[in-house]
C-alpha positions in Angstrom: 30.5 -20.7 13.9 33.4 -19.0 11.8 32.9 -16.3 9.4 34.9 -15.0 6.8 35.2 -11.4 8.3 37.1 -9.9 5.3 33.9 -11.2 2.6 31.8 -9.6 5.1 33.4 -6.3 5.4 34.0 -6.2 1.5 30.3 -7.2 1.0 28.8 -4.9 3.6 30.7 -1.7 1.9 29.2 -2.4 -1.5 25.6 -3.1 -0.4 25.3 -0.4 2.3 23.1 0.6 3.9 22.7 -3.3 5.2 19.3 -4.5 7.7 19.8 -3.3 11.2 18.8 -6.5 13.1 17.7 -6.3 16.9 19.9 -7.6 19.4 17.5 -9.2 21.0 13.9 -10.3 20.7 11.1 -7.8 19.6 8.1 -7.8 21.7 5.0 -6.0 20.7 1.3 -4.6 22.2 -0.6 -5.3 18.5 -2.0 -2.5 17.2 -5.9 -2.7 17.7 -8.2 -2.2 15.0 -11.9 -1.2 16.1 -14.7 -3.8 14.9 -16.2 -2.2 11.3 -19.6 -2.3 11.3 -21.0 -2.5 7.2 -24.3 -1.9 6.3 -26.3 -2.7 3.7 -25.9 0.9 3.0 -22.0 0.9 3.3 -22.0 -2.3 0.7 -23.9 -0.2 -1.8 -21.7 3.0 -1.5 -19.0 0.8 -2.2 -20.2 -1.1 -5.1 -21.6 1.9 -7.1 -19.3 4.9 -6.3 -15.7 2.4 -6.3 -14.8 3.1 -3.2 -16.1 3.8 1.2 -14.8 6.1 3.2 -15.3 4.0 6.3 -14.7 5.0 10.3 -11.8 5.9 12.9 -10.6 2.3 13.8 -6.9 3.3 15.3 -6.4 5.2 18.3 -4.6 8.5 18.6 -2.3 6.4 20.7 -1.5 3.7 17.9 -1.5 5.9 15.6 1.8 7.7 16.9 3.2 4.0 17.8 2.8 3.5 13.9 4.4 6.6 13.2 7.4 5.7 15.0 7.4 2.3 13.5 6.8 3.9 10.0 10.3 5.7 11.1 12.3 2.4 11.9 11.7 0.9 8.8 13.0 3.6 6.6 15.8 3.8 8.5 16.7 0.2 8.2 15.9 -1.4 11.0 14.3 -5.0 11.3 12.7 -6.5 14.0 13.9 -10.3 12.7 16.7 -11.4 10.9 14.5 -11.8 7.9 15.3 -9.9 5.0 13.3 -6.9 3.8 10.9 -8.0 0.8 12.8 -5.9 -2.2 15.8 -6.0 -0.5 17.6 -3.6 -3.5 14.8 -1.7 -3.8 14.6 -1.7 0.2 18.4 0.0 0.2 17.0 2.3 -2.5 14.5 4.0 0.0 16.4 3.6 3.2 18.8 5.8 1.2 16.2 8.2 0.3 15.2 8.6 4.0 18.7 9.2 5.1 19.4 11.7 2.3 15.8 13.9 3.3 14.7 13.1 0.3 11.6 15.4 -1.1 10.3 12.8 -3.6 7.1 10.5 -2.6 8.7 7.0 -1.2 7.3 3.5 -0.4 8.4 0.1 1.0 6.4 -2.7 0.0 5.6 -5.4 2.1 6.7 -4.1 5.2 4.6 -6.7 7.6 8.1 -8.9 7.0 10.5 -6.5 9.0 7.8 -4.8 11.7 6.0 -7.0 13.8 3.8 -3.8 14.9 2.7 -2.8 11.5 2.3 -6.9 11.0 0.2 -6.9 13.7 -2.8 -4.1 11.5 -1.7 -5.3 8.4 -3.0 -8.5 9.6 -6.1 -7.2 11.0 -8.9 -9.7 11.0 -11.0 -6.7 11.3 -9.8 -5.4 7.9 -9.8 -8.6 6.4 -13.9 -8.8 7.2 -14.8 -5.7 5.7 -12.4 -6.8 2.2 -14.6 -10.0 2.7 -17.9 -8.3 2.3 -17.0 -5.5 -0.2 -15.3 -8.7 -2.3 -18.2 -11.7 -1.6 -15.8 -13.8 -0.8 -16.0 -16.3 1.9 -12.1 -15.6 2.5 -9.7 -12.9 2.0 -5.5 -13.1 1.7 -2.8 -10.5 1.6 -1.5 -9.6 -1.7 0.9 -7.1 -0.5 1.1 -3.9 1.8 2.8 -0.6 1.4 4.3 1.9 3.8 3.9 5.5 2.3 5.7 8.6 2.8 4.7 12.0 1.2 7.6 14.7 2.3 6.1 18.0 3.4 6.8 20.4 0.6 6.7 23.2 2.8 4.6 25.4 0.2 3.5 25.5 -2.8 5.8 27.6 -4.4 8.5 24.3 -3.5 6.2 22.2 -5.8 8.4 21.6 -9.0 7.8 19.4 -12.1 4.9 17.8 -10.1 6.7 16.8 -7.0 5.0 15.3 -4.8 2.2 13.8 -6.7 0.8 10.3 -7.1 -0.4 9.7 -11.0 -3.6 9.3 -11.4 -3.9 4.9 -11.2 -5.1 1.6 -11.3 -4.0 -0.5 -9.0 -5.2 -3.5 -11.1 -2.5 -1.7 -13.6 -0.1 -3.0 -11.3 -2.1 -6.7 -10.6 -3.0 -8.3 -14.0 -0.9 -11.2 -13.2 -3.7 -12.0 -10.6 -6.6 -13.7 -12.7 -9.3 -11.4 -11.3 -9.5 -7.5 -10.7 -11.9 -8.5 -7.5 -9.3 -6.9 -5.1 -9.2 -4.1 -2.9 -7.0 -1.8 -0.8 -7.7 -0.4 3.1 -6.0 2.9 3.1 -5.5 4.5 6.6 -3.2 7.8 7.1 -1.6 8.6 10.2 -2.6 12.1 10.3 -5.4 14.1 9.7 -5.4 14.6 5.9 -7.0 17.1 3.6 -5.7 18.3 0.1 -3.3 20.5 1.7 -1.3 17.7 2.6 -1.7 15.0 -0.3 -4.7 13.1 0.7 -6.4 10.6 -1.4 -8.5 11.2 -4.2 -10.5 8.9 -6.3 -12.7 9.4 -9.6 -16.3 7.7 -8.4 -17.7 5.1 -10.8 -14.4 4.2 -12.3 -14.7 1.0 -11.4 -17.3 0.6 -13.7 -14.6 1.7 -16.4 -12.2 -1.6 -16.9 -8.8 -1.7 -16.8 -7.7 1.1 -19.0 -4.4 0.5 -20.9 -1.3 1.5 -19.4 -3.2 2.8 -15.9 0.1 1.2 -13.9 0.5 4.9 -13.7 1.6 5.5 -9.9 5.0 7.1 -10.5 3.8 9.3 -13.6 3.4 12.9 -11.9 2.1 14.8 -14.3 -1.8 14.3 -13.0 -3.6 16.7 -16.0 -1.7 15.1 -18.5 -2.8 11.6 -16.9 -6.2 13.1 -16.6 -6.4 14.0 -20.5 -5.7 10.5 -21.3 -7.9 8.3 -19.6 -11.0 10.8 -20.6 -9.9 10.3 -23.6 -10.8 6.7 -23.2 -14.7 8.0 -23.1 -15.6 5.6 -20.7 -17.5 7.7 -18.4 -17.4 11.4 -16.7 -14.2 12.3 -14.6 -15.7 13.1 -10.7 -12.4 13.8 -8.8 -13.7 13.6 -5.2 -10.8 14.0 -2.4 -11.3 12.3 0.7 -10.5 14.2 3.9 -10.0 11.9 6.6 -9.0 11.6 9.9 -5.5 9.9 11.5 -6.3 6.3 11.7 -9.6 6.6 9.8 -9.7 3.3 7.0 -10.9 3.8 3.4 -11.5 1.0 0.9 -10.9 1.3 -2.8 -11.4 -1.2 -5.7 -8.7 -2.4 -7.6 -10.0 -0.4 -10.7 -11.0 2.7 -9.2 -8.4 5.7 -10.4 -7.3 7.2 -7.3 -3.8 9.9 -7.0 -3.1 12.4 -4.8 -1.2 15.7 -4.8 1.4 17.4 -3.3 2.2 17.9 0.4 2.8 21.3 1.1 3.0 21.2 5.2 6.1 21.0 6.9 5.4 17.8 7.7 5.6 14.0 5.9 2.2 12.5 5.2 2.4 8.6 5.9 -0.2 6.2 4.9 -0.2 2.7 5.3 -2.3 1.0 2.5 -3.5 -3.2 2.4 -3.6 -4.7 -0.6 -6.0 -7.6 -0.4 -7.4 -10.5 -2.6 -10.5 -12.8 -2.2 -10.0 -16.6 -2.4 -10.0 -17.9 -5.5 -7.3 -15.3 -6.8 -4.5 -17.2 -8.8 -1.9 -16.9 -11.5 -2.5 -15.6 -14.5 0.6 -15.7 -16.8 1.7 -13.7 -19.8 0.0 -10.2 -18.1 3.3 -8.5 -17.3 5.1 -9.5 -14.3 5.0 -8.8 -10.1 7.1 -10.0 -7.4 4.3 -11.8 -6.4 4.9 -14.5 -8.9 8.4 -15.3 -7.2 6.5 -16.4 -4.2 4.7 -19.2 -6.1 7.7 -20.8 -6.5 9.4 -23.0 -9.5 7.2 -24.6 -11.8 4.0 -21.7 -11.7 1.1 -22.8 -13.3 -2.0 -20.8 -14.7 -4.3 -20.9 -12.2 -2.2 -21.6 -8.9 -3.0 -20.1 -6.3 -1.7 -16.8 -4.3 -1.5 -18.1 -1.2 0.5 -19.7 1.6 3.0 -17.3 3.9 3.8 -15.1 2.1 0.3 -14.3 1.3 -1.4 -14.9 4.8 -5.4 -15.3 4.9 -7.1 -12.2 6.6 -10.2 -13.2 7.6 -11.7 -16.9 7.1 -16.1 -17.4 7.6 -16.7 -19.8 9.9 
């Protein structure tokens, strides 16, 4: 097959840096995600407080196998010859990650370019627990997020609230999904305490609704956030941060404010978060817009339905 090398060279200059692609085929030991046992207990926890704070389910070994991979795909490379999800956006961050960027950074939807972090973003065992927190007989993948928190170094490097993660909802983010029935697993791989930007929800704000303009992820400034939505009066402000272990999960409802603040280690904080949806979630038009939509297709109609591969089911009850 004949290319036209001079279009490639030209093209490849202005849209640098381009998708590594392997030379040959990528073959991967899935990560393995420890059966989650959830009570009656667990259930409750989550449905009056927003969110659980659930078990150790990676190994110590996967965990620094997801690091690694973590590393790979901020530095470009691809284990397909598929195209990253964003793919400006995508160049955007790879950039950041060359340049040592300080600033908080995320790729969504890496499961496309790494078949390792595929293999846990995937996890039926995930997917099971979604299914019970949700009550839905199935549960699909809206999106995942690879995260990266720079190490600050200390607190004296924190400037104009670098570092942070606004105070949010992630719903903010979803309203073209026609229900707020969704959840996230969050798992960090490293120990994490406030030292180093863990992550911190408000219990019971769940119970709040979706706040207006809570799409508030970027927006560092966490006490000005804070003022705001108490403002709002819809209930008291618990901030409680959640100290967890590398490869510990956490589940969080698509309504509950959650943030997190700077990390002032010398190292980068990396979190892998699964954004998931129960089965009847569909469209929902004239709420804003997400890249999601694009993946419905021409023709989008009120009430179709997330799913198909680019939204892969989870966990199914037999």
């Amino acid at each position: 097959m004949q290319t036209n090398d001079s279009y490639l060279e030209k093209w490849s200059k202005g849209y640098s840096p381009l998708p590594i692609p392997p030379k040959e085929e990528v073959k991967i030991e899935p990560i393995k995600v420890a059966p989650i046992e959830v009570t009656d207990e667990c259930k409750k926890k989550f449905d009056t407080r927003g969110y659980w704070v659930g078990p150790k389910v990676i190994s110590d070994e996967d965990v620094k196998r997801l690091r690694h991979e973590i590393e790979r795909v901020f530095t470009g490379e691809i284990d397909s010859a598929t195209s990253p999800y964003e793919y400006k956006y995508w160049r955007q961050i790879v950039d950041k990650h060359r340049n040592k960027s300080k600033d908080v950074y995320k790729i969504n939807n890496a499961w496309y370019i790494n078949k390792t972090i595929r293999s846990l973003v995937l996890s039926k065992e995930i997917g099971a627990v979604a299914a019970k927190f949700l009550q839905t007989p199935e549960v699909r993948l809206w999106h995942d997020q690879v995260i990266n928190k720079p190490g600050l170094g200390s607190i004296e490097a924190v400037k104009d609230h670098s570092g942070n993660i606004g105070w949010h909802q992630d719903y903010g983010f979803w309203c073209t999904s026609n229900t707020s029935n969704m959840c996230t697993a969050w798992i960090p791989l490293q120990d994490v305490g406030e030292d180093n930007g863990c992550l911190r929800t408000i219990v019971h704000s769940h119970k709040w609704g979706l706040l207006p303009d809570s799409a508030t992820f970027f927006d560092k400034d966490m006490e000005k956030l804070k003022e705001r939505f108490v403002a709002e009066g819809r209930g008291d402000w618990i901030d409680e941060p959640c100290s967890m272990k590398a490869g510990q999960v956490a589940f969080h409802h698509a309504l509950t404010f959650h943030g997190s603040g700077p990390n002032i280690t010398d190292q980068p904080r990396y979190a892998i978060a699964i954004h998931i949806m129960p089965q009847n979630c569909g469209y929902a038009p004239g709420n804003g817009w997400h890249h999601n939509i694009k993946d419905l297709g021409p023709d989008a109609k009120e009430g179709d339905l997330f799913a198909g591969p680019c939204f892969p089911v989870l966990y199914k009850a037999e």
